[in-house]
Residue frames as qw, qx, qy, qz and C-alpha x, y, z in Angstrom:
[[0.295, -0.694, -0.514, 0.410, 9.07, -6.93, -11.93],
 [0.083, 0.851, 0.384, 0.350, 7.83, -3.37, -12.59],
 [0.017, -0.364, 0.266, -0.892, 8.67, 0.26, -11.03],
 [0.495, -0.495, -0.667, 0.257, 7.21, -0.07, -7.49],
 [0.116, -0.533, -0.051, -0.837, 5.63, 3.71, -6.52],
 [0.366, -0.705, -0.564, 0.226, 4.15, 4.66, -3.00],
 [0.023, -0.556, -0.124, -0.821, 2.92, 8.01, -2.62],
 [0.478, -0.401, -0.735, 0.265, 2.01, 9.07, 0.90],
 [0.002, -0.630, -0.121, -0.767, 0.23, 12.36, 1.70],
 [0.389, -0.500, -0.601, 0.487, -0.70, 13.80, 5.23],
 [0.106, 0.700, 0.410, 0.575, -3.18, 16.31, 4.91],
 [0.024, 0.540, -0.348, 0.766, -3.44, 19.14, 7.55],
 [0.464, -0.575, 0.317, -0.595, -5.96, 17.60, 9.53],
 [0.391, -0.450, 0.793, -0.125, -3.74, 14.89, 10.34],
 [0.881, 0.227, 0.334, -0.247, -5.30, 12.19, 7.42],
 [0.346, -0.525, 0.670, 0.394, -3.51, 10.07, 5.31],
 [0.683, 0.597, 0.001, -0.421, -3.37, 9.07, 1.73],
 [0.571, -0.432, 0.687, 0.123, -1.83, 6.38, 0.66],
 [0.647, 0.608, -0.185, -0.421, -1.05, 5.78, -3.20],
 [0.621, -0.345, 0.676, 0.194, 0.34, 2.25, -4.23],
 [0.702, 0.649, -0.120, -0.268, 1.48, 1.46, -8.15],
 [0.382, 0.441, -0.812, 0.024, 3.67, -1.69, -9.56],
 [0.306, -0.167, 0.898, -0.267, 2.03, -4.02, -7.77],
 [0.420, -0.003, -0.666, -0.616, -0.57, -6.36, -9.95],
 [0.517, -0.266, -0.811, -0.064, -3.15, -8.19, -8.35],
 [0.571, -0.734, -0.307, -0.200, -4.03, -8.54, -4.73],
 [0.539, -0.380, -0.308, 0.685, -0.62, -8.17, -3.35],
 [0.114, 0.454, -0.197, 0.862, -0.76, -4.40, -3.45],
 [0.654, -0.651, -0.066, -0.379, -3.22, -5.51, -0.25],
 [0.909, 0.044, -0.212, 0.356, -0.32, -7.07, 1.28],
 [0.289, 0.270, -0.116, 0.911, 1.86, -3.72, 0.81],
 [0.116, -0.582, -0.032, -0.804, -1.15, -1.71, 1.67],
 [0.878, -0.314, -0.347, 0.104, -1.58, -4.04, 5.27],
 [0.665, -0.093, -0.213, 0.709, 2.35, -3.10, 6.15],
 [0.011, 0.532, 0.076, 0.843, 1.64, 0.75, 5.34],
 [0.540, -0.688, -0.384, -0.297, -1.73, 0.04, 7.67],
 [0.718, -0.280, -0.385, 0.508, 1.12, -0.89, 10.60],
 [0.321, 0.178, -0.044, 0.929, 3.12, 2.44, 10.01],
 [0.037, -0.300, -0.035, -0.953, 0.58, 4.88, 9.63],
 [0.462, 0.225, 0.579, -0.633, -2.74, 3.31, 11.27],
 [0.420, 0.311, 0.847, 0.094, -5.91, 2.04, 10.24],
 [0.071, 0.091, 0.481, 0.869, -7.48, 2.72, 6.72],
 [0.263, 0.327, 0.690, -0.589, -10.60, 4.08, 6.55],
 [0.727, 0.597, 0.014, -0.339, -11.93, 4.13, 2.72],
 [0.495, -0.219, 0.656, 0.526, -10.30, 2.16, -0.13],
 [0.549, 0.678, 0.045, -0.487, -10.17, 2.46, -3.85],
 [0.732, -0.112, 0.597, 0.309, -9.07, -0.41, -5.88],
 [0.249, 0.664, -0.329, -0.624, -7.32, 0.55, -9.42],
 [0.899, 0.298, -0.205, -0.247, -7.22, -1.56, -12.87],
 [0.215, 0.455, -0.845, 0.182, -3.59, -2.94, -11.54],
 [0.675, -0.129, 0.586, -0.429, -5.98, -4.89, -8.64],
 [0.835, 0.263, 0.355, -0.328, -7.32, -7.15, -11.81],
 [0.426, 0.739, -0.478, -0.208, -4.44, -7.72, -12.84],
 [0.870, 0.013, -0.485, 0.084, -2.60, -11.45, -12.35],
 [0.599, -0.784, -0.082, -0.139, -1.58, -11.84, -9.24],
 [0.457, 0.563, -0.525, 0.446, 2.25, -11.61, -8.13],
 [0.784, -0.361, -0.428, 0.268, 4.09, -13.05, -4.91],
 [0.184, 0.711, -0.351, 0.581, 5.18, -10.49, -2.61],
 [0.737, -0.460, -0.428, 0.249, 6.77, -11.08, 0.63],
 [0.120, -0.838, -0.016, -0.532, 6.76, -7.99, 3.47],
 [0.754, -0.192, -0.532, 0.336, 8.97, -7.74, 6.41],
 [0.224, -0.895, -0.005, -0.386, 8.62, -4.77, 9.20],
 [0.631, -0.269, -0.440, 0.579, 11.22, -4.40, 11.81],
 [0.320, -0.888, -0.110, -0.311, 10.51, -1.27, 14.20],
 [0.638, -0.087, -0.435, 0.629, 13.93, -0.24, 16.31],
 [0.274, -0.933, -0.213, -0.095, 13.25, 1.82, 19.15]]
């Protein structure tokens, strides 16, 4: 398993940018899904050459304490 990268930007007028790298396949949808929770819903993607890559198990677990 690789270097696992998440970049997360929040421009001024309140959008987000969400940059995911080290994940191969389709789980970086998986990762980017859990982000979706945090930050809200996405509203463009852009899949990189890691997407077409074999695919790797990832398992995501969110706990929120108030």
């Amino acid at each position: 398993m690789g270097t696992r990268e998440y970049e997360i930007v929040i421009e001024p007028d309140g959008s987000v940018k969400l940059e995911i790298r080290g994940h191969p396949g389709k789980s970086c949808l998986n990762v980017a899904k859990l982000f979706e929770e945090v930050v809200g819903k996405q509203v463009a993607q852009e899949l990189t050459r890691e997407y077409y890559e074999p695919d790797e198990e990832v398992h995501t677990r969110l706990e929120q304490g108030y």
